[in-house]
N, C-alpha and C positions, 0 to 999 in steps of 0.2 A: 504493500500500500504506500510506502516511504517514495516509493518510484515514482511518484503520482503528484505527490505533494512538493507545490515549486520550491520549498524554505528549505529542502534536503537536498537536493540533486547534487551532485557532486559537478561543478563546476566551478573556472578558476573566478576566485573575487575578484571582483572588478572596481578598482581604485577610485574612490569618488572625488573629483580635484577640487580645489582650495574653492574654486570659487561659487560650485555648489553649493561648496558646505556652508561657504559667507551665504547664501540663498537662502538656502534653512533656516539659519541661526537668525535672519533679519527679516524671515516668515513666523518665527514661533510665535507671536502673538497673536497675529491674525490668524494662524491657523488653531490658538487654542480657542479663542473666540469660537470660529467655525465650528468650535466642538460642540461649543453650548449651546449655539443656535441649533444644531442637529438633533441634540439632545433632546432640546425645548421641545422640536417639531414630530419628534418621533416618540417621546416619552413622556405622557399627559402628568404623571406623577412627578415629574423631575420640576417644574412649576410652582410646585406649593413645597418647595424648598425654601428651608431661611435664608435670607441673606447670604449668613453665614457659613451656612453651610454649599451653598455654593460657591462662594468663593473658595472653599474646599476644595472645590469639584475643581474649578480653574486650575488653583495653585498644582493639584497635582497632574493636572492636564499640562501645564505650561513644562512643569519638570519632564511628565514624561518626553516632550518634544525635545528638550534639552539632552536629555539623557539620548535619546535619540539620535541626534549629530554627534554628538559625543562617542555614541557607539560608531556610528560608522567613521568616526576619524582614529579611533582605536584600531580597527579591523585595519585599514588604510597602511596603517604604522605597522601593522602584523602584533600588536601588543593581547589583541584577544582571536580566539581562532573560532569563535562560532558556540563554545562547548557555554551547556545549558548553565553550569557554575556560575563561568564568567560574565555572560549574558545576565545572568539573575545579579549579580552586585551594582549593574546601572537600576533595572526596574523597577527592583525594590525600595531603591533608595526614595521613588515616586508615592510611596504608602507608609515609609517612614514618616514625609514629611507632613502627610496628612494630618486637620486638627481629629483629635482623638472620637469627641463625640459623631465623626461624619462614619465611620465602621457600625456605630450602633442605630445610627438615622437607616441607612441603606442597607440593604441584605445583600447577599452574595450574589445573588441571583441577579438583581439591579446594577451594582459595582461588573459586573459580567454583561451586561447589557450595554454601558457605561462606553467600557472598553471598547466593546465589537462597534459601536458607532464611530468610538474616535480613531479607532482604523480603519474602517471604510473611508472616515473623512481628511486622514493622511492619506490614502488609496488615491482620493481624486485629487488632492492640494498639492501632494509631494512630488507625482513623475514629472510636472509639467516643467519642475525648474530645475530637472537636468540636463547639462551642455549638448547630450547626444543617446542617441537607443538604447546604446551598450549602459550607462547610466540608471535610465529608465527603468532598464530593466532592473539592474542592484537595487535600485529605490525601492520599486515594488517586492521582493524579494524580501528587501529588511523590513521593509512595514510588516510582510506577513510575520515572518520571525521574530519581531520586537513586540509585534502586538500578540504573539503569543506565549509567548515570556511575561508578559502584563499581564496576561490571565491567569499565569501559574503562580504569578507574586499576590497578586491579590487572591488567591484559595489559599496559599500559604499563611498570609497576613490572619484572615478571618477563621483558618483551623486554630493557629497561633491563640486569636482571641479565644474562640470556645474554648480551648484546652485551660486558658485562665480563667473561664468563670467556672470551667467544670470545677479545676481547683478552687476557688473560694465558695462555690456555690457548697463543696463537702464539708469545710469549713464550716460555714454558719451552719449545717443540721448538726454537725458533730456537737456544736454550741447548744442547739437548741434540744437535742436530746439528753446530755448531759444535765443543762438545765431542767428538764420535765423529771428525768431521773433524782436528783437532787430535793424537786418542790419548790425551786425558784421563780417561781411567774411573776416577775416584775417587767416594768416598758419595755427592757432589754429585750426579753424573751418574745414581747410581741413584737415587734419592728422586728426581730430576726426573722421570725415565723414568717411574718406578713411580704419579707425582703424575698424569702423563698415561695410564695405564692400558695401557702399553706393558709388555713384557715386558725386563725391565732385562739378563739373559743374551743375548738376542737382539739 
């Protein structure tokens, strides 16, 4: 199936030159914009976002483009050769800088959604400002490959989180049994209860 898929072929990289890359790097804002207008147009939920929280969505829309030039002038230099490791220390760094609360707003499923938009809409923004075919072609090639890297950072990011609430979430029953065990029903014991979606009278 790997044969099939254009992000594998084995063919040689093809150097993207200087003045490309200045193209990119002096597109990224108007191409992160474009994200959000796609967003808007295709994602009726994505609207009754806070403020804040989209600017969320930008900041790490704008990284991801950054991190994006940045990958292909690493690849250029031969400093990174493709492998998913390497690829994953630019992407992720896009979900790092994310504000905290925009992982608990958005579900994976949405954050995946997200993504797939704003590679389609590097898809149409990005081949048109390479100097020639040969280009073109790399461009589209890393889009698919970057933006699939995106999607594995962000399942990473959001297993990451469940694995921490799974952890605290044991926590507070471990609390609140001990406490039932004990005879302590104080506020404590209700807000832990109530924090676990347990019925606190019961």
């Amino acid at each position: 199936a790997d044969s099939h898929d254009p992000a594998r072929r084995d063919s040689p990289a093809v150097r993207i030159s200087a003045a490309t890359l200045r193209r990119l790097e002096l597109a990224a804002g108007a191409l992160a914009s474009a994200c959000l207008s796609a967003m808007e147009q295709q994602q009726p939920w994505f609207a009754q976002l806070g403020a804040d929280q989209r600017a969320g969505v930008l900041l790490v829309t704008q990284t991801g483009v950054s991190n994006f030039v940045a990958w292909l002038a690493e690849r250029n230099d031969g400093r990174i050769d493709d492998e998913p490791s390497e690829t994953g220390r630019l992407t992720a760094e896009a979900f790092r800088i994310a504000p905290r609360d925009l992982a608990r707003r958005l579900s994976l499923r949405q954050t995946v959604e997200l993504v797939r938009i704003a590679t389609e809409t590097f898809e149409r923004h990005l081949p048109p400002l390479a100097a020639n075919e040969a280009e073109r072609r790399a461009l589209v090639e890393g889009v698919l490959r970057f933006g699939r890297e995106i999607a594995f950072s962000a399942a990473r990011a959001y297993a990451g989180a469940a694995e921490a609430r799974g952890a605290w979430d044991a926590r507070l029953e471990a609390l609140v049994v001990d406490a039932v065990v004990r005879g302590e029903t104080d506020d404590a014991l209700v807000s832990r209860a109530a924090a676990l979606g347990w019925n606190p009278a019961a």
